[in-house]
PAFI-951879 format. One line per field, with one value per atom (N, C-alpha, C): residue number from 1; residue in three letters; atom name; x, y, z. Coordinates in steps of 0.02 Angstrom, whole numbers, plus 50000, padded with zeros to 5 digits. Example, Ala and Ser with C-alpha at 12.3 -4.5 7.8 and 13.67 -1.06 7.14 Angstrom:
# residues 2
n <- c(1,1,1,2,2,2)
res <- c(ALA,ALA,ALA,SER,SER,SER)
atom <- c(N,CA,C,N,CA,C)
u <- c(50660,50615,50660,50642,50684,50645)
v <- c(49716,49775,49835,49888,49947,50002)
w <- c(50390,50390,50390,50354,50357,50394)
# end
This chain:
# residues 99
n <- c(1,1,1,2,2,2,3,3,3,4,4,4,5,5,5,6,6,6,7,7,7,8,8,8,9,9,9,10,10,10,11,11,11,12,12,12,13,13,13,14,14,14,15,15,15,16,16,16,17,17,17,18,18,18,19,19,19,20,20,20,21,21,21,22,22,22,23,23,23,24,24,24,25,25,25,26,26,26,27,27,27,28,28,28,29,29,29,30,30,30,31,31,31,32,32,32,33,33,33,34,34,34,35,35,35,36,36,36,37,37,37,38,38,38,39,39,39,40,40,40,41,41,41,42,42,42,43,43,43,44,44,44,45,45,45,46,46,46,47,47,47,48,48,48,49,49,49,50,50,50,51,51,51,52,52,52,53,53,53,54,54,54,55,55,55,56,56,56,57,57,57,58,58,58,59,59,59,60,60,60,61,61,61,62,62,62,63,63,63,64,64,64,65,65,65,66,66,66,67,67,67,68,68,68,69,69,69,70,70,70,71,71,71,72,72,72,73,73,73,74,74,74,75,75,75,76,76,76,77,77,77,78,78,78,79,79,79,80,80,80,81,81,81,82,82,82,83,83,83,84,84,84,85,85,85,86,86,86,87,87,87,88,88,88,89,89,89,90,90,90,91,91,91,92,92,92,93,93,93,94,94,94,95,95,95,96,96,96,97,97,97,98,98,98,99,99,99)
res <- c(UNK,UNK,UNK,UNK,UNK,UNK,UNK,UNK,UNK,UNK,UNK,UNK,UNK,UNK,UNK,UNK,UNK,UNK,UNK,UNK,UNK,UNK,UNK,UNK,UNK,UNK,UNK,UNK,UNK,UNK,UNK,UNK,UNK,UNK,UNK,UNK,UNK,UNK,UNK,UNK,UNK,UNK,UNK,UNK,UNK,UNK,UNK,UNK,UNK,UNK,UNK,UNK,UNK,UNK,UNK,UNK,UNK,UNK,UNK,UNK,UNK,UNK,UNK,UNK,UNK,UNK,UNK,UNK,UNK,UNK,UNK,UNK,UNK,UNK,UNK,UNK,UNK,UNK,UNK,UNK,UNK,UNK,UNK,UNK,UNK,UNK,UNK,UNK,UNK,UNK,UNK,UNK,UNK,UNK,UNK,UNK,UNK,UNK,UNK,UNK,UNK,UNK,UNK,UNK,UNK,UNK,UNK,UNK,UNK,UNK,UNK,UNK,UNK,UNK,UNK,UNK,UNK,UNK,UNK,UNK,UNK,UNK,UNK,UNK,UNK,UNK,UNK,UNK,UNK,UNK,UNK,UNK,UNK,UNK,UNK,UNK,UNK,UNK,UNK,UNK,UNK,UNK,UNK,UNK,UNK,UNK,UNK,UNK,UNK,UNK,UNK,UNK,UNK,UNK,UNK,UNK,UNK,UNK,UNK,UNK,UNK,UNK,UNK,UNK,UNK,UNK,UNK,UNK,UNK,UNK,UNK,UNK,UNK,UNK,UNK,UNK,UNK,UNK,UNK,UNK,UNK,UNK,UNK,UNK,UNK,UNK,UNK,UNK,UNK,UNK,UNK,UNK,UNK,UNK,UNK,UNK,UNK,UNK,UNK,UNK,UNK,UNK,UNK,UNK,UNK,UNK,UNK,UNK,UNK,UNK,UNK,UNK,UNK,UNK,UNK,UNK,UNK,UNK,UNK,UNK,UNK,UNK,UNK,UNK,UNK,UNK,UNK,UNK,UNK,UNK,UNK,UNK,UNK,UNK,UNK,UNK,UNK,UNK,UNK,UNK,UNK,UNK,UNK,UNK,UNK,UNK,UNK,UNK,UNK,UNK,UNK,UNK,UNK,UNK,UNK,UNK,UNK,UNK,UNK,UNK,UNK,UNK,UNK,UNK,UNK,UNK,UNK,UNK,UNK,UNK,UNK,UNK,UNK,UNK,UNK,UNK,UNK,UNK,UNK,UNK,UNK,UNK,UNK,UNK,UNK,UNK,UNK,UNK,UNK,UNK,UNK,UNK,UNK,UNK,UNK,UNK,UNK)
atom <- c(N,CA,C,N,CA,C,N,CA,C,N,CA,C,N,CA,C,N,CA,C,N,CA,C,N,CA,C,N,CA,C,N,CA,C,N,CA,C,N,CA,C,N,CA,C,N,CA,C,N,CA,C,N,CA,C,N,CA,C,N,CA,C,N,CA,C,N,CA,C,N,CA,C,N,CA,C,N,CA,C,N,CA,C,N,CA,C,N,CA,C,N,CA,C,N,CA,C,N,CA,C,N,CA,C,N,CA,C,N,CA,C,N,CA,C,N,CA,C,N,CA,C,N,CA,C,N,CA,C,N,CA,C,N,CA,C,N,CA,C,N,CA,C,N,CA,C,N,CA,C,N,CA,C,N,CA,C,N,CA,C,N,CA,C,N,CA,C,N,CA,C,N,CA,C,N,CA,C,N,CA,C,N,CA,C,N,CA,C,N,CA,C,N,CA,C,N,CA,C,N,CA,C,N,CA,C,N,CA,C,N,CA,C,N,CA,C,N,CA,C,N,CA,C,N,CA,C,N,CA,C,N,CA,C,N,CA,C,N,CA,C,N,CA,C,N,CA,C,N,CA,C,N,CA,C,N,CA,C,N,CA,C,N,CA,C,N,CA,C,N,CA,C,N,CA,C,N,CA,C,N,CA,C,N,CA,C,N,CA,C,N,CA,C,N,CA,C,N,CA,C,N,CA,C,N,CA,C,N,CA,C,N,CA,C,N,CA,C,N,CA,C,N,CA,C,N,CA,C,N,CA,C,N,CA,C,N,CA,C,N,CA,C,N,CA,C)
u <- c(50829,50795,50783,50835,50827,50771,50768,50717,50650,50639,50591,50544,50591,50573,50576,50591,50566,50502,50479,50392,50339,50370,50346,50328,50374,50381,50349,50369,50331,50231,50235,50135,50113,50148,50133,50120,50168,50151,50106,50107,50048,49975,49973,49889,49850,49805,49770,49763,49743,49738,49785,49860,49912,49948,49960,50001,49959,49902,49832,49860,49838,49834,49903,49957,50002,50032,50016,50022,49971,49910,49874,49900,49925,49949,49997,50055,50119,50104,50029,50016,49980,49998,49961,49894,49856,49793,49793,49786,49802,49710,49668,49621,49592,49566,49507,49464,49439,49403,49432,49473,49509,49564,49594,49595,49563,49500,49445,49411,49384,49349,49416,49478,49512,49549,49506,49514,49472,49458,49381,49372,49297,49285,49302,49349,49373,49337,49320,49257,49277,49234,49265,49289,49254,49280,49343,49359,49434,49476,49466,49509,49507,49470,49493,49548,49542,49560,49633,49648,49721,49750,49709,49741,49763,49726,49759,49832,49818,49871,49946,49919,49971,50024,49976,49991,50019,50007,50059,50116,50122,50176,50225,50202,50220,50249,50194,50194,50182,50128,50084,50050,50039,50041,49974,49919,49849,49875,49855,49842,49777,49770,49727,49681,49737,49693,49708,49720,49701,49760,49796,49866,49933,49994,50057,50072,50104,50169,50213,50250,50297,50355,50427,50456,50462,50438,50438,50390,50341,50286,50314,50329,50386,50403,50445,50495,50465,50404,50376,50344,50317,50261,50333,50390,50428,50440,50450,50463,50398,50354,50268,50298,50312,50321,50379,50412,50473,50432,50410,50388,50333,50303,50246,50287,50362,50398,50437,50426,50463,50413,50360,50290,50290,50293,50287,50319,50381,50441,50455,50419,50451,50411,50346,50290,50236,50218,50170,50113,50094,50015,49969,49913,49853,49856,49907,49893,49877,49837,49798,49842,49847,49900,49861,49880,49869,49875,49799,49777,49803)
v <- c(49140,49159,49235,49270,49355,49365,49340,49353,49334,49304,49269,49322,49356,49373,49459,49477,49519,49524,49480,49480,49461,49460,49452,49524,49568,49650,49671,49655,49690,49671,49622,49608,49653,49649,49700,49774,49772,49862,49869,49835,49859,49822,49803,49809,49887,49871,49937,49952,50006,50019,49990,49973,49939,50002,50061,50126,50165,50153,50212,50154,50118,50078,50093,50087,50077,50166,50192,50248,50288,50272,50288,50249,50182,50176,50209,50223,50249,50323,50335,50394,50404,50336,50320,50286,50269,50238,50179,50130,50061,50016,50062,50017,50028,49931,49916,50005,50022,50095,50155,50149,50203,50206,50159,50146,50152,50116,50119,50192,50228,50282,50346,50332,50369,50371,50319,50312,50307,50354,50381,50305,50292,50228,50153,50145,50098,50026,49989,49959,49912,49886,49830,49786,49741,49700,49689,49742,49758,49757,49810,49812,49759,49708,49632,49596,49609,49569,49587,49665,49702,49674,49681,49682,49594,49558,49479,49471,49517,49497,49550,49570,49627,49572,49543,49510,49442,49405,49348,49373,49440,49464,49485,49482,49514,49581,49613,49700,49734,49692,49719,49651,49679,49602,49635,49594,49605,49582,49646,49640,49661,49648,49658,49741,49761,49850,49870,49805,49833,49800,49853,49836,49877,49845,49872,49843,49922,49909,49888,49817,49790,49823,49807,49823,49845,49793,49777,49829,49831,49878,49951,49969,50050,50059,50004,50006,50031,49980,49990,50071,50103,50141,50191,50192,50248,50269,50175,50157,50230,50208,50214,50310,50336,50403,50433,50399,50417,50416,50363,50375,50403,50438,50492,50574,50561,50636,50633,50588,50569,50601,50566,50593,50666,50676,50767,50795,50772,50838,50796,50741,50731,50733,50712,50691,50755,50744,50803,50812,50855,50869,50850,50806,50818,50781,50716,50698,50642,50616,50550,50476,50447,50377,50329,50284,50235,50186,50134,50093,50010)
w <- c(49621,49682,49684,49659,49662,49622,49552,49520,49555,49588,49609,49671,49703,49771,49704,49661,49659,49601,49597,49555,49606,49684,49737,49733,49767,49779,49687,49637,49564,49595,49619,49605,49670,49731,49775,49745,49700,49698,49642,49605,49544,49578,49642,49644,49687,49645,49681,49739,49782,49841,49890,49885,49925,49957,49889,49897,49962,49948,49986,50074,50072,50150,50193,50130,50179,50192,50167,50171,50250,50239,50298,50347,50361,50394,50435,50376,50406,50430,50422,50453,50552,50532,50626,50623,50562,50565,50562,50613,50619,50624,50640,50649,50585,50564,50516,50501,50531,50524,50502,50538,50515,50459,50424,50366,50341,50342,50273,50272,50326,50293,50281,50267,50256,50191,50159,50074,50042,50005,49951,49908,49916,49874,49866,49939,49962,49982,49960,49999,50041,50105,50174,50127,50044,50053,50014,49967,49964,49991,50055,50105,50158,50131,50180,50141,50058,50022,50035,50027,50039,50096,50154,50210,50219,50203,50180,50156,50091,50047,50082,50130,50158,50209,50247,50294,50262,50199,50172,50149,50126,50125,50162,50248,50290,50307,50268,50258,50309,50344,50423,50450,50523,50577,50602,50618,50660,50727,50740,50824,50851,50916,50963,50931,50933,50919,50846,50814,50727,50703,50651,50632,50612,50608,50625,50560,50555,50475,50497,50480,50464,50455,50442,50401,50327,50323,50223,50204,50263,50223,50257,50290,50289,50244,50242,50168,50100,50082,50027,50030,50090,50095,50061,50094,50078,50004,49959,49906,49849,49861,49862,49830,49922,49917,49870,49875,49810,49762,49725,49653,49654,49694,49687,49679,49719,49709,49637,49627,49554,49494,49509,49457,49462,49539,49526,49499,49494,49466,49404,49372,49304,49234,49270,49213,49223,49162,49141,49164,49190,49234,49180,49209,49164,49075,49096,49027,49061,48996,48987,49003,49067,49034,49033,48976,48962,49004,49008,49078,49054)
# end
């Protein structure tokens, strides 16, 4: 079961644009709009597809005036910000990684 619930949380984080949403979120931007024009190149129907897969995960809940981070998705957004302070202070500026 442990294994299980965590290739749940592994496919959450390796899809694209999950780090960017929940992040603007946890910055106060809850509406459809204001999410999307607050991520370069983002398109509506991505960010329908994200915001789906946010909500089976129960990352964030739609409401009336847009949507609310969850728990899980705090959690993750914080997760998110760690390994971006990790990249800064460990890995090398400006090299090439492999896709």
């Amino acid at each position: 079961m442990c294994h299980r619930k965590y290739l749940m949380l592994r496919d959450l984080m390796k899809r694209r644009w999950i780090p960017e949403i929940l992040h603007r979120m946890d910055k106060g931007y809850y509406t459809y709009t204001d999410i999307l024009e607050g991520i370069d190149y983002l398109s509506h129907t991505e960010l329908q597809r994200k915001l789906k897969i946010l909500e089976e995960y129960h990352c964030v809940k739609k409401t009336d005036s847009g949507y609310i981070l969850k728990d899980l998705g705090r959690e993750l957004e914080e997760v998110f910000c760690y390994l971006e302070k990790l990249e800064d202070k460990y890995l090398v500026k400006d090299v090439d990684i492999p896709v």
